[in-house]
Wavefront OBJ file of the C-alpha trace (Angstrom):
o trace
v 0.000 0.000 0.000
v 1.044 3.368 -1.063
v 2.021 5.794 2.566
v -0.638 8.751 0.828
v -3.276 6.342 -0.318
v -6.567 7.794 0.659
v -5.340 10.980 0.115
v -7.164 13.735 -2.486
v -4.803 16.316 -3.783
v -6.877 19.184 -6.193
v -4.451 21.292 -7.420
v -4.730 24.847 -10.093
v -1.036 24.402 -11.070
v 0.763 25.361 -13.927
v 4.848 25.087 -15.436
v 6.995 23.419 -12.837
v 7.009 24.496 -9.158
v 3.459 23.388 -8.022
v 3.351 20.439 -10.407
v 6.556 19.568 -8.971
v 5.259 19.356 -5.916
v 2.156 17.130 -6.477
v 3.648 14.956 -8.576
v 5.664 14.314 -5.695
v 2.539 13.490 -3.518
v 1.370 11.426 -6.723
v 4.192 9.280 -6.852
v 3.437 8.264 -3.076
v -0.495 7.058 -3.656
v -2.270 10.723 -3.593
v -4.560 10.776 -6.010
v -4.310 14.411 -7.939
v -6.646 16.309 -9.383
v -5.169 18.442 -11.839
v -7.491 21.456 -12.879
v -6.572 22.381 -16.391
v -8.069 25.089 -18.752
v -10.710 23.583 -21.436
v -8.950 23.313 -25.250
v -5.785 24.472 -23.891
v -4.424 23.240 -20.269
v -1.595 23.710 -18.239
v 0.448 26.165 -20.546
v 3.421 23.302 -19.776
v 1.856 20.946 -22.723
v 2.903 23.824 -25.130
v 6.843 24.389 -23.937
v 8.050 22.046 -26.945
v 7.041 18.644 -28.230
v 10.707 16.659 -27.934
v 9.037 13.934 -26.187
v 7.128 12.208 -29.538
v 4.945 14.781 -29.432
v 4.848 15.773 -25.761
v 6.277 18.509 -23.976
v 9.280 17.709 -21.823
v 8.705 19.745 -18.705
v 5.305 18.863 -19.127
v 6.360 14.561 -19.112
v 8.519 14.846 -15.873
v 6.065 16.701 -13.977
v 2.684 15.324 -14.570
v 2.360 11.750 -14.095
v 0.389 9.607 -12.312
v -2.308 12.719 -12.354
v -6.066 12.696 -13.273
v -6.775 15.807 -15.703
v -10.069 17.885 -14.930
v -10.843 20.357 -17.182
v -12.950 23.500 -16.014
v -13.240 27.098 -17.014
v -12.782 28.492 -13.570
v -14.843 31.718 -14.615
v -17.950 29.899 -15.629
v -20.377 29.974 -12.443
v -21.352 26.272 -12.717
v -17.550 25.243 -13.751
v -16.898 27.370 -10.661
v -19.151 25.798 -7.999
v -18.545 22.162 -9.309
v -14.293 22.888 -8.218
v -15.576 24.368 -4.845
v -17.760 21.468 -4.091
v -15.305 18.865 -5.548
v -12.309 20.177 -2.886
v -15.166 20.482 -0.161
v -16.104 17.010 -0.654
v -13.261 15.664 -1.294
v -9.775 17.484 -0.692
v -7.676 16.965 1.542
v -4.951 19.378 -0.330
v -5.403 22.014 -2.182
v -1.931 23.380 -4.317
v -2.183 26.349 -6.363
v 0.421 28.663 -8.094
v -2.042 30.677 -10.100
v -1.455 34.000 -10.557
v -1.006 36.843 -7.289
v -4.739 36.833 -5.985
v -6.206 34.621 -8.600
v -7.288 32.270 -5.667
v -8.871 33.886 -3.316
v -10.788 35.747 -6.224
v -12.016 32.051 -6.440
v -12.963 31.762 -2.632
v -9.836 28.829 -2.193
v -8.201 31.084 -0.050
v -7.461 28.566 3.386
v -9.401 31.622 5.403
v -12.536 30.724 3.050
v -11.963 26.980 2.679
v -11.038 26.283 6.549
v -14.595 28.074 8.034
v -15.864 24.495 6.309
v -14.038 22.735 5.846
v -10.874 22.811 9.251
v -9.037 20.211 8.252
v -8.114 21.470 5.007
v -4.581 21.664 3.985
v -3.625 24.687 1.204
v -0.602 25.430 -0.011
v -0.073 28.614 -1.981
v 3.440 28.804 -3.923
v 4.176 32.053 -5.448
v 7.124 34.130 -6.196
v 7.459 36.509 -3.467
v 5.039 34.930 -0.699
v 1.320 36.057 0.332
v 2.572 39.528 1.680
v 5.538 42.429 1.494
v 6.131 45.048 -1.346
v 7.116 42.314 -4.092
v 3.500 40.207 -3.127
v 1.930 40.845 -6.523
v 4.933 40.654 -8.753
v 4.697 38.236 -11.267
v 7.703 35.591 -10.989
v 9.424 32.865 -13.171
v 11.909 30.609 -12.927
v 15.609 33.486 -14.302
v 13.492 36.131 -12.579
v 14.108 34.782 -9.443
v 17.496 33.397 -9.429
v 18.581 37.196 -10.711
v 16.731 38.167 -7.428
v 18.007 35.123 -4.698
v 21.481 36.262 -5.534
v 22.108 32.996 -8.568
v 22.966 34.581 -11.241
v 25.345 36.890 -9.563
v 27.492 33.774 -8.190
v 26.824 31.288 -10.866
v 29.187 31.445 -14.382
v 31.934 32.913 -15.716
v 34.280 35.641 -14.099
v 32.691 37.593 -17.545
v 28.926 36.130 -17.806
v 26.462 35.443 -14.949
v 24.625 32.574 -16.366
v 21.538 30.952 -15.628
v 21.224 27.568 -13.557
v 20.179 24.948 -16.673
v 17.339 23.434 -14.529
v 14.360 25.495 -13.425
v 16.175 25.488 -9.960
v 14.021 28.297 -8.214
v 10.869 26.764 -9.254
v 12.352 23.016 -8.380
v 13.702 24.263 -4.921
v 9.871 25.553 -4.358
v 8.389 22.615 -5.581
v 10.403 20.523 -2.848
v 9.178 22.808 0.215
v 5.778 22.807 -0.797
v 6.242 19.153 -0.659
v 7.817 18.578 2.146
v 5.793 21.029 4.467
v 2.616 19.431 2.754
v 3.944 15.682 4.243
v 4.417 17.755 7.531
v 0.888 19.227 7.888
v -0.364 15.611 7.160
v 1.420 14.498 10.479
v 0.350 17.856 11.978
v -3.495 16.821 10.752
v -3.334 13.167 11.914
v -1.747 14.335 15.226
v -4.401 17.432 15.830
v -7.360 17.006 13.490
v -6.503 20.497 12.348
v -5.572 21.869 8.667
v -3.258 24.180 8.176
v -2.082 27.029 5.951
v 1.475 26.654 3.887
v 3.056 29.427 1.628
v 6.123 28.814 -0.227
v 7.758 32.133 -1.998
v 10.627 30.718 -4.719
v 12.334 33.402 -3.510
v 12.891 31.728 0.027
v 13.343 28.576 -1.179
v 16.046 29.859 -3.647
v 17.795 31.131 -1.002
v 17.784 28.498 1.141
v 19.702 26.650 -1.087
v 21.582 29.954 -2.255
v 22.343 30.513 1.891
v 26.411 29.378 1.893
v 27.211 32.324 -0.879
v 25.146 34.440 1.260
v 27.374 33.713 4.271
v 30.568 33.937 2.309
v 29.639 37.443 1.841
v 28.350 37.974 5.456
v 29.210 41.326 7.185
v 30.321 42.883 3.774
v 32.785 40.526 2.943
v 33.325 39.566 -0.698
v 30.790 37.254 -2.279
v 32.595 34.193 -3.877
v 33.366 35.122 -7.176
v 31.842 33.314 -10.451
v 34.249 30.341 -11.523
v 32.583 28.868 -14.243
v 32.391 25.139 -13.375
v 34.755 25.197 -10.871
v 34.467 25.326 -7.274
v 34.548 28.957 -6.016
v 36.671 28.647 -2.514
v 37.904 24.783 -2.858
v 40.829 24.425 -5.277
v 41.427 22.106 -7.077
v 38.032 21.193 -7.942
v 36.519 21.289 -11.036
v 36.939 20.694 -14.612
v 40.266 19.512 -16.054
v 41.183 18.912 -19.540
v 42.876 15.837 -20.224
v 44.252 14.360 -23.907
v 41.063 12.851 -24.974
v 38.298 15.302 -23.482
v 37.976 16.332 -19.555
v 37.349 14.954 -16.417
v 35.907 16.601 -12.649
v 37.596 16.257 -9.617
v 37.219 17.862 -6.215
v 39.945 17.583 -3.203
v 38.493 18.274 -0.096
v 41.340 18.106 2.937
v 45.431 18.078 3.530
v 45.102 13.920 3.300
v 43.942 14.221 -0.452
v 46.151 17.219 -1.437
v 49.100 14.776 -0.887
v 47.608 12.337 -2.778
v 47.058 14.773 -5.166
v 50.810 14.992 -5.714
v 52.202 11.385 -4.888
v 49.991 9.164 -6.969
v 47.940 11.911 -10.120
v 50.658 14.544 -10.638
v 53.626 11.866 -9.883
v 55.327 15.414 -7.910
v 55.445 14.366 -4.359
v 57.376 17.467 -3.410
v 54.851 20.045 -4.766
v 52.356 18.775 -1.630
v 55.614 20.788 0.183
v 55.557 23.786 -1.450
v 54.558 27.139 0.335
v 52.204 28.372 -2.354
v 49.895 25.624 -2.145
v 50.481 24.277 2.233
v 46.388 24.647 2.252
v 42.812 25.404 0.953
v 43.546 29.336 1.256
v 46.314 29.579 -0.168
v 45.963 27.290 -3.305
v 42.877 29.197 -3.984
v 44.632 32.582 -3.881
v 47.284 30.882 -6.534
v 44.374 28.569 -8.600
v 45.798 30.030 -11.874
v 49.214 28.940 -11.495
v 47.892 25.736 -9.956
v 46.041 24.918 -12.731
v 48.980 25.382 -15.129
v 50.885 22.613 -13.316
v 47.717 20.374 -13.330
v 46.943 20.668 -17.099
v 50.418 20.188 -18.106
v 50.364 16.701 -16.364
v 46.957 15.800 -17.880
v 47.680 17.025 -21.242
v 49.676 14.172 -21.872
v 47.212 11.398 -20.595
v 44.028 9.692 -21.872
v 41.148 10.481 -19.949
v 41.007 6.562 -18.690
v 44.659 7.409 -17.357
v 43.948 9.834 -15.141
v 40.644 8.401 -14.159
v 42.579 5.626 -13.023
v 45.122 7.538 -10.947
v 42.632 9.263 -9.458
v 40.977 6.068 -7.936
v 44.480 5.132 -7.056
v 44.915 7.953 -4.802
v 40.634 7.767 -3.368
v 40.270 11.683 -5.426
v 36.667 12.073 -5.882
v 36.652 11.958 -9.771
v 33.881 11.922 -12.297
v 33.120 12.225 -16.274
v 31.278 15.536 -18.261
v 28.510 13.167 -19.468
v 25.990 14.818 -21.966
v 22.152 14.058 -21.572
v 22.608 11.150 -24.055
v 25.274 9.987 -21.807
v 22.676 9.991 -18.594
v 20.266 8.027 -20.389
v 22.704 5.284 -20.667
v 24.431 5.687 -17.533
v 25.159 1.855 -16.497
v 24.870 2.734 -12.518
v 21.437 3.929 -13.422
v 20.806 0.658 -14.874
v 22.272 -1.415 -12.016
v 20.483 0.473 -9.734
v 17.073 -0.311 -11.734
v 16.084 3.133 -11.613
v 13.852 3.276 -14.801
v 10.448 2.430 -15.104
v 8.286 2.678 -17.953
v 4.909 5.249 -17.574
v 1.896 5.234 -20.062
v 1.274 8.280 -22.016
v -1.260 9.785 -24.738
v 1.707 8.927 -27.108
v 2.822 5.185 -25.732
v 5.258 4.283 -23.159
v 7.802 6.277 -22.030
v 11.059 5.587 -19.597
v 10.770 7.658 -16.502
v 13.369 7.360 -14.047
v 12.098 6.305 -10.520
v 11.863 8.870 -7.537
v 14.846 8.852 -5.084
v 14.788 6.876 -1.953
v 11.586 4.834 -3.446
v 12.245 1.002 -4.190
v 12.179 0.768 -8.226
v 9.953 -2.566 -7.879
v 7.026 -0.608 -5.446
v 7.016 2.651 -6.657
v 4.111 3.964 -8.453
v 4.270 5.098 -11.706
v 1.124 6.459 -13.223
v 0.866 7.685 -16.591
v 0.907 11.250 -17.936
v -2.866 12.237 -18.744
v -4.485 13.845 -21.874
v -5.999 17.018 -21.222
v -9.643 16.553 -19.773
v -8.681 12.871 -19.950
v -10.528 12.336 -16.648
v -13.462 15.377 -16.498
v -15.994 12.947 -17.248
v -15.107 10.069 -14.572
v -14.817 13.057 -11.931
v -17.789 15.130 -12.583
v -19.769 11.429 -12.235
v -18.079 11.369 -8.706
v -19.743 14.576 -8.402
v -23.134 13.864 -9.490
v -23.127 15.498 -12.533
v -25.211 13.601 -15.505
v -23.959 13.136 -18.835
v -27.238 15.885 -20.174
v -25.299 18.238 -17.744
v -22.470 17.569 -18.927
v -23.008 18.120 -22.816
v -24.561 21.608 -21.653
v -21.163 22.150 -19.610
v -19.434 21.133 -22.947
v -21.339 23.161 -25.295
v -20.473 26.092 -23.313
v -17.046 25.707 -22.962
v -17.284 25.284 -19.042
v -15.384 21.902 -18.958
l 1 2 3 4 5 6 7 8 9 10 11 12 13 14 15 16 17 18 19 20 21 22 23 24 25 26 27 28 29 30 31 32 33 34 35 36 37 38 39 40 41 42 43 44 45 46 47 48 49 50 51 52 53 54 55 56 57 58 59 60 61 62 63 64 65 66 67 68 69 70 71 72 73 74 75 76 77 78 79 80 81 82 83 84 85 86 87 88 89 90 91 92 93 94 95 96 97 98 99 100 101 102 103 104 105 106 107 108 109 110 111 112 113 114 115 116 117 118 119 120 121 122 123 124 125 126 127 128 129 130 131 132 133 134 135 136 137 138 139 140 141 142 143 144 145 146 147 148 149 150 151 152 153 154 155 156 157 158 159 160 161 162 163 164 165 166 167 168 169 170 171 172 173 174 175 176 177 178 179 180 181 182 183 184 185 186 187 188 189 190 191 192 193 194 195 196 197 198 199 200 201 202 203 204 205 206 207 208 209 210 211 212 213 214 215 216 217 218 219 220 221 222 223 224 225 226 227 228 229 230 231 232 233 234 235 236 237 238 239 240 241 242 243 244 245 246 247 248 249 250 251 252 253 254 255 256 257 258 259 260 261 262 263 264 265 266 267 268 269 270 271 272 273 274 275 276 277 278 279 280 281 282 283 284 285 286 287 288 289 290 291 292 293 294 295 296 297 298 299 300 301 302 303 304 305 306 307 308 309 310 311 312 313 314 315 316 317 318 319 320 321 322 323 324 325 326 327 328 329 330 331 332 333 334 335 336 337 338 339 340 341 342 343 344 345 346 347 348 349 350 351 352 353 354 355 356 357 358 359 360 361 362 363 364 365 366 367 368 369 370 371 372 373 374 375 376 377 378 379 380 381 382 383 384 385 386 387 388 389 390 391
C-alpha cells in the first residue's frame, strides 16, 4: 500500500514548481486532481514537443495525475471545483497568478470556516505579503533576485542555472511542508495554511554564498564550473576530453601529488600548504595540473585518481545519462503510459524501483468525465457544460 493512499490532492497548477510538488505526492499514492483550462491546459503541454509529441517539462512533472478540465470563470464550472475540494480534498496546491485564488474563494481563510481540516498550499514568487506580493515571478526572474545569477558562471557572464532550480527548490518545500501538515493533521485534526515564496526557497539553497559574503565581505566570485573557494576542484582537460575532480582536505592534497601529478614534493611547497592559499594561486595551480593531464588519456587519469581515493567523475551529456550503467544497475527506470505510448521515466529517489508507483501522464480533460460522475453530474449536464465551454 502506497504511505498517501486515501489521500485527495486538487491542485490549479501550472509550469513546474506546483506540479513539482504534487507529482511528488502522486508518486506516493495521492490521487491528484489536476485542474486544467478547457482546449488548452496547463500552458506546460505547449513548452516544446521533444518527447514524440509531448512537452518535456510537461512529461517529468505530470504523471500519475487525473486531468479535470474547467473554465474556472464559468459559475457552474466554478461551484462544481468548490464542491469537488469540499467534498473531497484533503490538499489544495495552487500557483495561479497573485490573488487569482482567493478571487475564487480557495483562499485557506474561506476553505477552513468548512471545511478545518483542510490543507492549502499557496506557492508564489514573493510569498502572500511584502512590497514584491503581486509581482509576477518565473523561474531566471528569481534566481537574478536570490542572488544565482550573480554567483553562478563565468568571471565575464552570470549565467543561468540549466534546470528550473528556483521553481524546483519551491516545488520541494511545498512538498515537504505538505507531508508535515499531514502528520500535523493526523496528530491534531486540524488543517493548516502553507506558503512557499521561490524566492525563500532559492535562497535556502543559495544561503552558503550568502554567508561567504556575510558582514560585507566579498561574495565568492563566479568560476565557471569550478568550485569557487575549494581548489582544485573542477573541470580539467585531459588528452582525450575532460574529467571533474574535487579535493576536499590536507590527506587528499598529498595524494594529489604522490599518486595523479607523480610530484610528491609540490604537496611541500609554500604556495599551495592549504585550501587558502591554493585558492589565492588557482591560476598557477592549474597550469601545473593541465600540463600533467595534457599528456594522458582520460582513462589514465581516471585511473590515478581512484588510485589515490580523489573524488573523480566524467562531463557526461544528456545522451550519456540516459545510458548511464549505474542507473541501470540500480534499476532506476520504469516505464509510464502516455497519450503517445510508453515512455522511460526514471524512478523517484529513496523509493524502491519494484514498489514505486508510476502512473501515466494524462491527456488534457482525460478524466473530467469520470470526476464530474463522482460529483453527481449527468452526462445531459455535462453536454450543456461542454457546449459552453465550461469543462
Amino acid at each position: 500500500m502506497q504511505p498517501l493512499a486515501g489521500i485527495t490532492v486538487v491542485s490549479l497548477e501550472h509550469a513546474i514548481a506546483a506540479p513539482f510538488a504534487t507529482r511528488q505526492l502522486a508518486d506516493l499514492g495521492a490521487r491528484v486532481i489536476k485542474i486544467e483550462r478547457p482546449g488548452i491546459g496547463d500552458f506546460a503541454r505547449g513548452y516544446d514537443n521533444r518527447v514524440r509529441g509531448l512537452a518535456s517539462h510537461f512529461v517529468w512533472v505530470n504523471r500519475a495525475k487525473e486531468s479535470l478540465t474547467l473554465d474556472v470563470k464559468h459559475p457552474r464550472a466554478k461551484e462544481l471545483l468548490q464542491r469537488l475540494i469540499i467534498d473531497k480534498a484533503d490538499i489544495v496546491v495552487q500557483n495561479l497568478a497573485p490573488g487569482a485564488s482567493e478571487r475564487l474563494g480557495l483562499s485557506f481563510a474561506s476553505l477552513s470556516q468548512i471545511r478545518p481540516d483542510i490543507v492549502v498550499c499557496d506557492i508564489s514568487g514573493y510569498g502572500s505579503n511584502g512590497p514584491f506580493r503581486d509581482k509576477k515571478a518565473y523561474d531566471l526572474l528569481i534566481q537574478g533576485e536570490s542572488g544565482f545569477l550573480s554567483v553562478t558562471g563565468t568571471p565575464d557572464t552570470p549565467c543561468k542555472v540549466g534546470p528550473s532550480i528556483a521553481d524546483i527548490s519551491a516545488g520541494m518545500y511545498a512538498y515537504t511542508n505538505i507531508l508535515a501538515a499531514l502528520m500535523h493533521r493526523q496528530q491534531t485534526g486540524e488543517g493548516q495554511h502553507i506558503d512557499i515564496s521561490m524566492l525563500e526557497t532559492s535562497l535556502e539553497w543559495n544561503s552558503y554564498p550568502l554567508y561567504y559574503a556575510f558582514d560585507g565581505a566579498a561574495p565568492p566570485p563566479r568560476t565557471g564550473a569550478s568550485h569557487a573557494t575549494i581548489y582544485p576542484y573542477g573541470p580539467f582537460p585531459v588528452k582525450d576530453g575532460s574529467v571533474l575532480l574535487g579535493l576536499q582536505n590536507e590527506r587528499e592534497w598529498q595524494a594529489f601529488c604522490t599518486h595523479v601529478l607523480l610530484q610528491p614534493e609540490l604537496a611541500q611547497n609554500e604556495a599551495f600548504s592549504d585550501n587558502t592559499h591554493r585558492v589565492a594561486n588557482r591560476i598557477a595551480l592549474r597550469n601545473l595540473i593541465e600540463e600533467v593531464f595534457a599528456l594522458l588519456p582520460r582513462v589514465d587519469v581516471l585511473k590515478r585518481l581512484e588510485i589515490a581515493k580523489i573524488a573523480s567523475a566524467r562531463v557526461n551529456t544528456m545522451h550519456d545519462v540516459w545510458a548511464h550503467e549505474q542507473l541501470r544497475a540500480r534499476h532506476r527506470w520504469a516505464q509510464i503510459d502516455s497519450p503517445v505510448g510508453r515512455l522511460p521515466a526514471l524512478v523517484p529517489p529513496g523509493l524502491n524501483p519494484h514498489k514505486a508507483r508510476m502512473g501515466a501522464v494524462p491527456a488534457l480533460g482525460q478524466h473530467t468525465d469520470i470526476i464530474l460522475t463522482e460529483l453527481g453530474v449527468d452526462s445531459a449536464e455535462m453536454n450543456t457544460l461542454r457546449t459552453a465551454g465550461a469543462i
